[in-house]
PDB file of N, CA, C and O in Angstrom, chain B, residues numbered from 101:
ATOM      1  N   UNK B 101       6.959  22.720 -59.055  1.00  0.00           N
ATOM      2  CA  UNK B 101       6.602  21.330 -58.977  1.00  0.00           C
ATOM      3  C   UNK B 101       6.847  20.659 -60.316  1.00  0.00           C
ATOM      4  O   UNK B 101       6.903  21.224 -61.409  1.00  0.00           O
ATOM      5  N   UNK B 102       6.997  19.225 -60.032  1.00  0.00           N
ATOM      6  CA  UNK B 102       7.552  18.646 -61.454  1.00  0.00           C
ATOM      7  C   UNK B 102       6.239  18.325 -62.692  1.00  0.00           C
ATOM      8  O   UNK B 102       6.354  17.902 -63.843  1.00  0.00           O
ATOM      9  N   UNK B 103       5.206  18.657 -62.038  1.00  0.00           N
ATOM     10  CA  UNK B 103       3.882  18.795 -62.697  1.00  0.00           C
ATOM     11  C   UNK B 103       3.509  20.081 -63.475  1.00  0.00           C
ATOM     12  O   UNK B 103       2.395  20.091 -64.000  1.00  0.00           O
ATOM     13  N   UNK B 104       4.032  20.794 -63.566  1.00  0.00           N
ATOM     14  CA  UNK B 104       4.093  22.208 -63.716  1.00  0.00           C
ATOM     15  C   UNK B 104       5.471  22.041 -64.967  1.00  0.00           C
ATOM     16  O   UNK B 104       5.262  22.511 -66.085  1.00  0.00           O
ATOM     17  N   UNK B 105       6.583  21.481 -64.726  1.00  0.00           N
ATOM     18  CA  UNK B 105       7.538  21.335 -65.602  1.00  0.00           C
ATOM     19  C   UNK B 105       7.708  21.203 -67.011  1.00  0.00           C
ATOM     20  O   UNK B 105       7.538  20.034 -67.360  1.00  0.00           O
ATOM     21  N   UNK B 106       7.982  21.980 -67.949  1.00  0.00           N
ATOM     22  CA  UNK B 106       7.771  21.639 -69.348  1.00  0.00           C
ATOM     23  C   UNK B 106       9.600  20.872 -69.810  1.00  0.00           C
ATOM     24  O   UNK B 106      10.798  21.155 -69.812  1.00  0.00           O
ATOM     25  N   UNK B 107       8.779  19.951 -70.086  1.00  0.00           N
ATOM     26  CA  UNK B 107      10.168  19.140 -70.571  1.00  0.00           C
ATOM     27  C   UNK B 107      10.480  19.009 -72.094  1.00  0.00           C
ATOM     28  O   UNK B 107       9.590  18.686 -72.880  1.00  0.00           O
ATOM     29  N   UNK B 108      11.805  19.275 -72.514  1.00  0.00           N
ATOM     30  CA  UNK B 108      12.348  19.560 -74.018  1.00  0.00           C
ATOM     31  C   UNK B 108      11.846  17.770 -74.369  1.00  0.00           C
ATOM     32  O   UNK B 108      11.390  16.887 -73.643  1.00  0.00           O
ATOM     33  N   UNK B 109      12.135  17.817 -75.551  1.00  0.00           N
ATOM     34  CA  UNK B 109      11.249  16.657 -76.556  1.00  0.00           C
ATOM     35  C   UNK B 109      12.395  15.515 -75.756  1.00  0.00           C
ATOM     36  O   UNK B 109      11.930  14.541 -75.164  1.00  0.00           O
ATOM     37  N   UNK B 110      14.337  15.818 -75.828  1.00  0.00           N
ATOM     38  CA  UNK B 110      15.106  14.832 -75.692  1.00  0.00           C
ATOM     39  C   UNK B 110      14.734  14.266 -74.046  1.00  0.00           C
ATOM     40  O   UNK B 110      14.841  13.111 -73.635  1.00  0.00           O
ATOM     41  N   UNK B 111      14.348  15.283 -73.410  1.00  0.00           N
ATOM     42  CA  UNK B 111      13.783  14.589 -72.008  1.00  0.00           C
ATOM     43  C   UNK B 111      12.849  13.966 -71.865  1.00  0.00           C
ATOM     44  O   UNK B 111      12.620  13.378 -70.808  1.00  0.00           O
ATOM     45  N   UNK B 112      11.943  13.929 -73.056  1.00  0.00           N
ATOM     46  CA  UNK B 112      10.751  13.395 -72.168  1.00  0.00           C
ATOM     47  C   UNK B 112      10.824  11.767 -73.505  1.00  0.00           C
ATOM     48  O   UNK B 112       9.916  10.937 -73.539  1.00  0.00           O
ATOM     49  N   UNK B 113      11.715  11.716 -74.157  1.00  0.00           N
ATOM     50  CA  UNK B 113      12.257  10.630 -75.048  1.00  0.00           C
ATOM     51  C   UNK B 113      13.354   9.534 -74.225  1.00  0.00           C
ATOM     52  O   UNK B 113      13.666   8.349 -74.344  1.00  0.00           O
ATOM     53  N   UNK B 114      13.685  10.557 -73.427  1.00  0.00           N
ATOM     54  CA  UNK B 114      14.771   9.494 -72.065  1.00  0.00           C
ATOM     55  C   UNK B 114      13.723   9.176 -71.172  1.00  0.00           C
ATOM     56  O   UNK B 114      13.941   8.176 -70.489  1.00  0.00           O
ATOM     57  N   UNK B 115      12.653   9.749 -70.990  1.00  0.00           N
ATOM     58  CA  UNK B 115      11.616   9.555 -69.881  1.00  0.00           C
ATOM     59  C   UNK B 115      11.008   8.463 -70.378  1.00  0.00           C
ATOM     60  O   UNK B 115      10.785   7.558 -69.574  1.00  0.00           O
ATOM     61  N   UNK B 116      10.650   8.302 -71.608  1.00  0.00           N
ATOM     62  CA  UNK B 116       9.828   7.252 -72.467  1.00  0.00           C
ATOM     63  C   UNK B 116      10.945   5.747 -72.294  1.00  0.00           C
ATOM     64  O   UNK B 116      10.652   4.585 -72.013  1.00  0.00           O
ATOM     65  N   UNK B 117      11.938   6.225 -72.521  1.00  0.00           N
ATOM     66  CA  UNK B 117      12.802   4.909 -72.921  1.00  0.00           C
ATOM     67  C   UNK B 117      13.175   3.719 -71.337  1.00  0.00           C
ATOM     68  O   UNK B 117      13.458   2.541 -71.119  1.00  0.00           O
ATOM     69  N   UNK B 118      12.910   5.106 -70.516  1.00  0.00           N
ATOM     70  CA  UNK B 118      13.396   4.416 -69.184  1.00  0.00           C
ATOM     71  C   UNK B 118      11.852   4.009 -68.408  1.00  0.00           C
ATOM     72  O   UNK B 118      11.559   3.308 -67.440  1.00  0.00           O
ATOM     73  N   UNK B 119      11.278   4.618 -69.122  1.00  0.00           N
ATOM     74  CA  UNK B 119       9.713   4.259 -68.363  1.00  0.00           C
ATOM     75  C   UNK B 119       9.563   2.703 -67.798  1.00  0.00           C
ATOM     76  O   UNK B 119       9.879   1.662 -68.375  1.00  0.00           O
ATOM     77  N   UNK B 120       9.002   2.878 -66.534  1.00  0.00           N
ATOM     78  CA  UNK B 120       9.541   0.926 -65.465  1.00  0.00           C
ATOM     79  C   UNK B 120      10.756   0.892 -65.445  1.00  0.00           C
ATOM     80  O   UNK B 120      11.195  -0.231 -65.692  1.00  0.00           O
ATOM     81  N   UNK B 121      11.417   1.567 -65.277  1.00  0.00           N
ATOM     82  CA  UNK B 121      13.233   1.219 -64.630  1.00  0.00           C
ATOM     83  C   UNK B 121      13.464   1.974 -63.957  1.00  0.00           C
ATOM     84  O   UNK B 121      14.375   1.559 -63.241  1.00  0.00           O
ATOM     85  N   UNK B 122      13.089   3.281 -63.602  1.00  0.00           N
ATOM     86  CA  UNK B 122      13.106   4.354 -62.524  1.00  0.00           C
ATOM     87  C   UNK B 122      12.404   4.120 -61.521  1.00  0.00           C
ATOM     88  O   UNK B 122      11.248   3.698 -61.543  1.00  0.00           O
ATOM     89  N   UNK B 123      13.177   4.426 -60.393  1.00  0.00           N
ATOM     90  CA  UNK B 123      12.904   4.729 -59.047  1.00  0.00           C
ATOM     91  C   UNK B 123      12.405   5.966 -59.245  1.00  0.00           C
ATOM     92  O   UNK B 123      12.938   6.499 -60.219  1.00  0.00           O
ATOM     93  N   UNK B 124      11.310   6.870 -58.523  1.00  0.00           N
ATOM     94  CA  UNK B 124      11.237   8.144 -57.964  1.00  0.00           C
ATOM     95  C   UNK B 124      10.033   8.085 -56.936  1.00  0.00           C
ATOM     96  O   UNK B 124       9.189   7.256 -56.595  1.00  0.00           O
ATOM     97  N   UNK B 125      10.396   9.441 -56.601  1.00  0.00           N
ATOM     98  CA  UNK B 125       8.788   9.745 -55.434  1.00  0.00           C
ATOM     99  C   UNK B 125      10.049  10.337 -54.426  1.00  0.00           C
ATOM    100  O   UNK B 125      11.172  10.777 -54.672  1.00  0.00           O
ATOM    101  N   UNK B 126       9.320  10.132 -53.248  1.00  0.00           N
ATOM    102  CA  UNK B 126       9.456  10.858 -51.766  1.00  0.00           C
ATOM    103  C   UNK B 126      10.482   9.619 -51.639  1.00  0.00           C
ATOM    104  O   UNK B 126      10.545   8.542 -52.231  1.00  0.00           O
ATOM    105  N   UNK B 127      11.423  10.337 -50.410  1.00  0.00           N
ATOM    106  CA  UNK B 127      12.821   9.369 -50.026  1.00  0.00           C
ATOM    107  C   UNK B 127      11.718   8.000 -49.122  1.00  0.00           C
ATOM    108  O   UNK B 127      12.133   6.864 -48.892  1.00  0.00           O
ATOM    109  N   UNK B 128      10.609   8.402 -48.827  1.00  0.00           N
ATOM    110  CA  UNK B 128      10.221   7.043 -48.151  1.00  0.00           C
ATOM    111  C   UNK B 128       9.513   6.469 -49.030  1.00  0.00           C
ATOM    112  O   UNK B 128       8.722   5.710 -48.470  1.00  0.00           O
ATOM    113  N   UNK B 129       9.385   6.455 -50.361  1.00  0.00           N
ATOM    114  CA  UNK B 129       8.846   6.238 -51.796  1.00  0.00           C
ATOM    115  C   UNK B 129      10.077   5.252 -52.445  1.00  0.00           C
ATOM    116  O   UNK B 129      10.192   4.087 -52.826  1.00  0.00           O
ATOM    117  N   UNK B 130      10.863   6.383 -52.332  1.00  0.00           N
ATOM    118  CA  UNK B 130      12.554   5.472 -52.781  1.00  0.00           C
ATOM    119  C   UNK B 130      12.775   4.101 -51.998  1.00  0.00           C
ATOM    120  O   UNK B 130      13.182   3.007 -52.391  1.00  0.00           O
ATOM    121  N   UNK B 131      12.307   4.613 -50.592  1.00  0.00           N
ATOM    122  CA  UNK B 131      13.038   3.679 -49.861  1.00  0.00           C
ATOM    123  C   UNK B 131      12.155   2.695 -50.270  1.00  0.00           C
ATOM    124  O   UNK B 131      12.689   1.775 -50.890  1.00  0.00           O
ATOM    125  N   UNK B 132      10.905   2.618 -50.095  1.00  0.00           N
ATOM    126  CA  UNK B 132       9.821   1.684 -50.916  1.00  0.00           C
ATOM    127  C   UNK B 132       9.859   0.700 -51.532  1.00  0.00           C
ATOM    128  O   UNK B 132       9.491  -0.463 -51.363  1.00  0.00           O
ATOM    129  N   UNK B 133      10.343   1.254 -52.283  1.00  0.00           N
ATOM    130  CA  UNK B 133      10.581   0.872 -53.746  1.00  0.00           C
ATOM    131  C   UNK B 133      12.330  -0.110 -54.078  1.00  0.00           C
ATOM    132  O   UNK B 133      12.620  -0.988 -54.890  1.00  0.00           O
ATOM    133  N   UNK B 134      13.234   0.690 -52.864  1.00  0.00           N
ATOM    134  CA  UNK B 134      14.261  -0.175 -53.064  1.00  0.00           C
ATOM    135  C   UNK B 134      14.133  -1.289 -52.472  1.00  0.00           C
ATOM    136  O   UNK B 134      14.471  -2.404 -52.869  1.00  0.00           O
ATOM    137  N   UNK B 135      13.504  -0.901 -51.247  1.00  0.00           N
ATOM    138  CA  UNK B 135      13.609  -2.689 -50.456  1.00  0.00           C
ATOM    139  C   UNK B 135      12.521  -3.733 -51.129  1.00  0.00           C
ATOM    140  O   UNK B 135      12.475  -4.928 -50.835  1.00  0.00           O
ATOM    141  N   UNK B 136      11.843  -3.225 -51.872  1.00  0.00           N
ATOM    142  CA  UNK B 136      10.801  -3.981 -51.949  1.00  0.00           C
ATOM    143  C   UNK B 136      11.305  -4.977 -53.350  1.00  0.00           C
ATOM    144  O   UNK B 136      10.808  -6.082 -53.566  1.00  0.00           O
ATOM    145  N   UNK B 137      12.507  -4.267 -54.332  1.00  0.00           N
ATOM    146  CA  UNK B 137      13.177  -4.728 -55.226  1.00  0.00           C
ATOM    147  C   UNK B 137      14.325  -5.616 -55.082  1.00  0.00           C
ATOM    148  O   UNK B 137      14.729  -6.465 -55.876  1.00  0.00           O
ATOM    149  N   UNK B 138      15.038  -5.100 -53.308  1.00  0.00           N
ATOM    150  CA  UNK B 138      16.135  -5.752 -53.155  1.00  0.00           C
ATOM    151  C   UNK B 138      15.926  -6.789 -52.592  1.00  0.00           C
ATOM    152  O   UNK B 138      16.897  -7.544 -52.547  1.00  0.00           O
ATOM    153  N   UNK B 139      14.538  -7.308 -51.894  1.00  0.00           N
ATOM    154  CA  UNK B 139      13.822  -8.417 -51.579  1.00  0.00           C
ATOM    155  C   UNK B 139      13.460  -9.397 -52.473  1.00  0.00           C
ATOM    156  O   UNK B 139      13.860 -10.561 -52.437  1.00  0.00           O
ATOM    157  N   UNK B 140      12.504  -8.801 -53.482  1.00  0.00           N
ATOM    158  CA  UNK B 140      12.340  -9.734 -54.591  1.00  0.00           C
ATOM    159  C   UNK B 140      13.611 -10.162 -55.139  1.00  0.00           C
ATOM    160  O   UNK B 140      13.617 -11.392 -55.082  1.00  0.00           O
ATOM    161  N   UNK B 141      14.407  -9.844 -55.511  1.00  0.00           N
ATOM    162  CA  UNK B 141      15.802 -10.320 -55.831  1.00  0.00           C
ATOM    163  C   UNK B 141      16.721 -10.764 -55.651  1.00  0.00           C
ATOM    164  O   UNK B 141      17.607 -11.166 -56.405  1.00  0.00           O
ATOM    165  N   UNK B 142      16.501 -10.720 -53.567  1.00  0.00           N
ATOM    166  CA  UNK B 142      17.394 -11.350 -52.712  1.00  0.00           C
ATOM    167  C   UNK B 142      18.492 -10.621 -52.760  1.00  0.00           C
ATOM    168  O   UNK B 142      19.504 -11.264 -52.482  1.00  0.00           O
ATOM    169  N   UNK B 143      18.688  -9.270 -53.066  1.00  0.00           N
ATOM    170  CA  UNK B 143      20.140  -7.872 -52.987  1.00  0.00           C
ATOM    171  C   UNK B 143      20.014  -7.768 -52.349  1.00  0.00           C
ATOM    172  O   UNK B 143      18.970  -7.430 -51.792  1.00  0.00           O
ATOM    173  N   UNK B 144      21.976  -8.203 -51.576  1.00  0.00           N
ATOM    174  CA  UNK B 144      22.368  -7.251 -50.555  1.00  0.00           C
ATOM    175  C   UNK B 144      22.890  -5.947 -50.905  1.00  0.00           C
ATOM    176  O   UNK B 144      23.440  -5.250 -50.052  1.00  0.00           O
ATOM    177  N   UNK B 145      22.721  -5.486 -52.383  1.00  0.00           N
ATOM    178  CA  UNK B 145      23.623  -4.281 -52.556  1.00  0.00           C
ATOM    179  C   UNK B 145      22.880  -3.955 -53.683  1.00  0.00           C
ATOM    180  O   UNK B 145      22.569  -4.753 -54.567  1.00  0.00           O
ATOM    181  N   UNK B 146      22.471  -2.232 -53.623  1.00  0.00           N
ATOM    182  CA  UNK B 146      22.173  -1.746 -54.641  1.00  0.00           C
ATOM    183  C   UNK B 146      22.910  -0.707 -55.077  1.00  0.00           C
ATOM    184  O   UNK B 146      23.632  -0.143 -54.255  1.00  0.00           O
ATOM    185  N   UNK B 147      22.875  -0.197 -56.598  1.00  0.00           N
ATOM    186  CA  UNK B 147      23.812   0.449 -57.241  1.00  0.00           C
ATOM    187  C   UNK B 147      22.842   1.631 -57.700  1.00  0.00           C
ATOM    188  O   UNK B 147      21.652   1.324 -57.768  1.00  0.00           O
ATOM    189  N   UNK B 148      23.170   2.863 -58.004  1.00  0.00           N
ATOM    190  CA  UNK B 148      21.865   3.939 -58.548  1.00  0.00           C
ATOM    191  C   UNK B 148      23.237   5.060 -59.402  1.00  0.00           C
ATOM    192  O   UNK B 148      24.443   5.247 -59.239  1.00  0.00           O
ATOM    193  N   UNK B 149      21.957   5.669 -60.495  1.00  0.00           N
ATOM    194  CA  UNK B 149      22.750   6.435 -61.036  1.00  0.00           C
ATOM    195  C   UNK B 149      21.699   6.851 -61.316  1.00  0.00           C
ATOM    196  O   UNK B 149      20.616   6.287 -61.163  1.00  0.00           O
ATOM    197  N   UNK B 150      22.106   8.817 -62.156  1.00  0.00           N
ATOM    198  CA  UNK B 150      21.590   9.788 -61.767  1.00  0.00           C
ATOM    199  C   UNK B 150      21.321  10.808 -63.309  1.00  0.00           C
ATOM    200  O   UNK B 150      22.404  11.189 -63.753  1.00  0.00           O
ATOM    201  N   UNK B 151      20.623  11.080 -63.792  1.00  0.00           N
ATOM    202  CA  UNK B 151      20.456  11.168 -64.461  1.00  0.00           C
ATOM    203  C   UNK B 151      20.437  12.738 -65.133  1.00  0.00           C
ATOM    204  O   UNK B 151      20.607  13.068 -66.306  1.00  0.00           O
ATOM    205  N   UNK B 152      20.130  13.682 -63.776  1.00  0.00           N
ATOM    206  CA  UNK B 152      19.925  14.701 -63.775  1.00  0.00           C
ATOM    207  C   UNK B 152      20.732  15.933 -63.754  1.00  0.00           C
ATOM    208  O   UNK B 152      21.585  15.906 -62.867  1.00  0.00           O
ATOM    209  N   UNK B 153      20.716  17.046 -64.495  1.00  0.00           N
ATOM    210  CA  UNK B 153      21.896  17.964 -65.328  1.00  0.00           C
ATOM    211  C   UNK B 153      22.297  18.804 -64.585  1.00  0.00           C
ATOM    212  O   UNK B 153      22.892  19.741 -65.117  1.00  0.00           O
ATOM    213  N   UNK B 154      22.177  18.812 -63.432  1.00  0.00           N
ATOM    214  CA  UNK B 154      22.761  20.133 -62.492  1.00  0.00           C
ATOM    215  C   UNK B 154      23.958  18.749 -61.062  1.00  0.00           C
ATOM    216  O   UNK B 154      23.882  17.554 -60.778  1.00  0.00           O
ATOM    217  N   UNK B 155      24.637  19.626 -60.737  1.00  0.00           N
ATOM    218  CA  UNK B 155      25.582  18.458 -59.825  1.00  0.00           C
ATOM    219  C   UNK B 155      25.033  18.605 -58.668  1.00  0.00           C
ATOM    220  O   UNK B 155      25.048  17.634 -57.911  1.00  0.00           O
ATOM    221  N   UNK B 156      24.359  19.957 -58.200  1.00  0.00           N
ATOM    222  CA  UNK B 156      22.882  19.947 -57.051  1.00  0.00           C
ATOM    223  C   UNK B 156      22.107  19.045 -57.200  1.00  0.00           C
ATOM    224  O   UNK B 156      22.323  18.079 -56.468  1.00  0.00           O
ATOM    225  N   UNK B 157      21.145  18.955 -57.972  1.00  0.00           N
ATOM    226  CA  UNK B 157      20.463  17.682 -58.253  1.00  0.00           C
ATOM    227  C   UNK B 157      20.962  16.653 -58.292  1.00  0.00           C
ATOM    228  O   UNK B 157      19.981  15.953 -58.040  1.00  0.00           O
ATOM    229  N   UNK B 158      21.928  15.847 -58.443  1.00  0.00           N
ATOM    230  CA  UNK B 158      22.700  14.751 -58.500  1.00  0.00           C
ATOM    231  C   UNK B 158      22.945  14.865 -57.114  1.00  0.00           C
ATOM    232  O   UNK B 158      22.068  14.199 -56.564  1.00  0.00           O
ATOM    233  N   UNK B 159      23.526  15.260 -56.454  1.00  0.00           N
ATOM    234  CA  UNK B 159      24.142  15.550 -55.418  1.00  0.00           C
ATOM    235  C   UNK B 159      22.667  15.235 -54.101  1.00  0.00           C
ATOM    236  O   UNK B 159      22.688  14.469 -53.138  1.00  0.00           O
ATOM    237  N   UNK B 160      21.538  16.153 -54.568  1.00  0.00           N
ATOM    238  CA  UNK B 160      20.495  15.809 -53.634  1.00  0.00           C
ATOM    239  C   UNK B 160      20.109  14.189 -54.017  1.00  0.00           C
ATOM    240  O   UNK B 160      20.329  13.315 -53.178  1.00  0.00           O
ATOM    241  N   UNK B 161      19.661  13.934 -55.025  1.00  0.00           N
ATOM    242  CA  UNK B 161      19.503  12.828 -55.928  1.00  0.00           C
ATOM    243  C   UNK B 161      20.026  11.454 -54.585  1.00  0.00           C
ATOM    244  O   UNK B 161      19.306  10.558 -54.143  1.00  0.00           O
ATOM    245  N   UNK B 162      21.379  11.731 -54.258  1.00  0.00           N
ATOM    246  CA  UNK B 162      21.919  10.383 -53.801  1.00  0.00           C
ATOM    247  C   UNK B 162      22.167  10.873 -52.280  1.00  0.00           C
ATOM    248  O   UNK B 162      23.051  10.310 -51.635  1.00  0.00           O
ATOM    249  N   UNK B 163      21.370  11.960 -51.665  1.00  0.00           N
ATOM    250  CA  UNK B 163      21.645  12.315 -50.433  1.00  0.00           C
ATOM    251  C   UNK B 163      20.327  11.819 -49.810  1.00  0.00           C
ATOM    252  O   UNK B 163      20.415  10.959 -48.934  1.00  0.00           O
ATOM    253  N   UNK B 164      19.026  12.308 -50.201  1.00  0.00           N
ATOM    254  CA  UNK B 164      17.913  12.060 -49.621  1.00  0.00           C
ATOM    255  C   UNK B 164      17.954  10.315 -49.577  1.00  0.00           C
ATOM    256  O   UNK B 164      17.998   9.879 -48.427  1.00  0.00           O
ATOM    257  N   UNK B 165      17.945   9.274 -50.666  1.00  0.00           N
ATOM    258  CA  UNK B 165      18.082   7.873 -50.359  1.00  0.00           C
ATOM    259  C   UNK B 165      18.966   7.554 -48.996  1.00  0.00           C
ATOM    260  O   UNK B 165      18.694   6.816 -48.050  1.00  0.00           O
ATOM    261  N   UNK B 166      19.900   8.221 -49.198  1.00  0.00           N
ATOM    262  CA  UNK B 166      21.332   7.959 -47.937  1.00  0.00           C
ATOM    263  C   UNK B 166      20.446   8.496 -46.559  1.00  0.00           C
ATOM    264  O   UNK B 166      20.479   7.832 -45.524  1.00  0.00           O
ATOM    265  N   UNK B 167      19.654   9.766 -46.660  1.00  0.00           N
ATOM    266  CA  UNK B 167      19.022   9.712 -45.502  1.00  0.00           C
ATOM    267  C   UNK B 167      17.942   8.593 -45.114  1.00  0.00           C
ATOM    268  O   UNK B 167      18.140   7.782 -44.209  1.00  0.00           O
ATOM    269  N   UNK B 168      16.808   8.633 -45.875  1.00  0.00           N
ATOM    270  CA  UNK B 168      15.960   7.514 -46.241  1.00  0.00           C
ATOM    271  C   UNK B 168      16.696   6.010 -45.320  1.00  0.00           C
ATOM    272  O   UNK B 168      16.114   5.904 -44.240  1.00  0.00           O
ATOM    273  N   UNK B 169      17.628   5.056 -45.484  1.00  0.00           N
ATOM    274  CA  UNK B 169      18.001   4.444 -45.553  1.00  0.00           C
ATOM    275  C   UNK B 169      18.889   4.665 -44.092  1.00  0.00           C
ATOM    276  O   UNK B 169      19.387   3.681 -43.546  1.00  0.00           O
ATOM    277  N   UNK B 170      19.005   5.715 -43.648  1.00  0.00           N
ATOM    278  CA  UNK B 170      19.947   6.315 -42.981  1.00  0.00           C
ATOM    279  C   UNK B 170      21.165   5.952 -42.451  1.00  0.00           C
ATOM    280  O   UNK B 170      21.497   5.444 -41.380  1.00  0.00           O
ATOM    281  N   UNK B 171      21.980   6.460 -43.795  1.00  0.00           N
ATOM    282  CA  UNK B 171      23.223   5.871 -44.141  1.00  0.00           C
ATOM    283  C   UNK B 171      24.273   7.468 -44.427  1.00  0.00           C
ATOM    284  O   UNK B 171      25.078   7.729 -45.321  1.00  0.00           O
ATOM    285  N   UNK B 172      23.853   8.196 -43.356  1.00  0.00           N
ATOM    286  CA  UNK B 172      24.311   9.418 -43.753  1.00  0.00           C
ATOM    287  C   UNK B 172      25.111  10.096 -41.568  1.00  0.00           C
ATOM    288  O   UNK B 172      25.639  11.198 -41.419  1.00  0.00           O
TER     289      UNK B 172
END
């Protein structure tokens, strides 16, 4: 669990810097969170990028939203 996770100093310094600009949680958390942004803003289109060091993780990263959204 990501609670359990010990994070190196440069991660948790990208964690600090991006702190309120990240999306996360559960894909119905994501999804949450996107519509509720692409509303306030009046977006028909959102853009996401990924931050995370394995191409599995990246790869799940932009699969679960695509389900979420179900665009898969």
């Amino acid at each position: 669990m990501i609670k359990d996770y010990k994070f190196f100093l440069h991660k948790l310094e990208r964690i600090e810097l991006n702190s309120g600009k990240i999306i996360s949680g559960t894909k119905d958390d994501v999804k949450e969170q996107i519509t509720k942004l692409a509303t306030e803003f009046d977006l028909n289109e959102i853009m996401t990028s990924c931050t995370a060091d394995s191409a599995a993780d990246r790869k799940r990263s932009f699969r679960l939203p695509a389900e979420a959204f179900e665009l898969n």
